[in-house]
Phi, psi and omega in degrees: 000085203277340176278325163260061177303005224223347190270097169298117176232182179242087182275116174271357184217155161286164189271136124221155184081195199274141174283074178289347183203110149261121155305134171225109160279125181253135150284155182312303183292008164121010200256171169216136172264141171231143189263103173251148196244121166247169183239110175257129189279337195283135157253144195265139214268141179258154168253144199261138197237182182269333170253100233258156233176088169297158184225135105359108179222132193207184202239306161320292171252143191297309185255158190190100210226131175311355164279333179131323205298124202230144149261056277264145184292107168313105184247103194268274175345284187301003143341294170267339186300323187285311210298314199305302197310332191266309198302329188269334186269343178295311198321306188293314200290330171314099164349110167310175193023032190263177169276327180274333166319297173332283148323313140310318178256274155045294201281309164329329188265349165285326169285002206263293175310322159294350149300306148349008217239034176259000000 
């Protein structure tokens, strides 16, 4: 992408094999993702174990794996709701189309986004 050379990132996996595609996304709060589509030739073989394990998903507990093992649901939203709750009523009191309006939602779409973590 030779026109934003100016552009910092953060790569969470190495790149292998060939780049059939990248998507470039913006989120409401202002950040941008890039989607890279690769053609990897090696194929990987998975190993097969003997035992099988049912999972559950459920809203009280995340998880319920046929062995007992229960996981608790990350409940991120209640984290967050006052804050979310005080940022939206600054957000509502605001003028349209102003610059603290923006700002305002700038900030409401980050804590959204920090819900967001599953």
């Amino acid at each position: 992408m030779p026109k934003l050379k100016w552009v910092k990132f953060k790569k969470s996996q190495e790149i292998k094999g060939i780049i059939k595609n990248v998507t470039i996304s913006k989120v409401p709060s202002g950040k941008y993702f890039a989607l890279i589509l690769c053609e990897v030739s090696e194929s990987q073989k998975i190993n097969k174990s003997l035992n099988n394990i049912g999972i559950d998903l459920g809203i009280k507990d995340f998880v319920i794996t046929s062995d007992g093992e229960i996981i608790k649901n990350p409940k991120y939203y209640h984290k967050y709701e006052k804050k979310l709750i005080k940022f939206q009523k600054q957000l509502d009191r605001k003028q349209k189309c102003s610059k603290n309006r923006n700002k305002q939602r700038i900030k409401v779409a980050k804590i959204h986004e920090k819900n967001n973590k599953y």
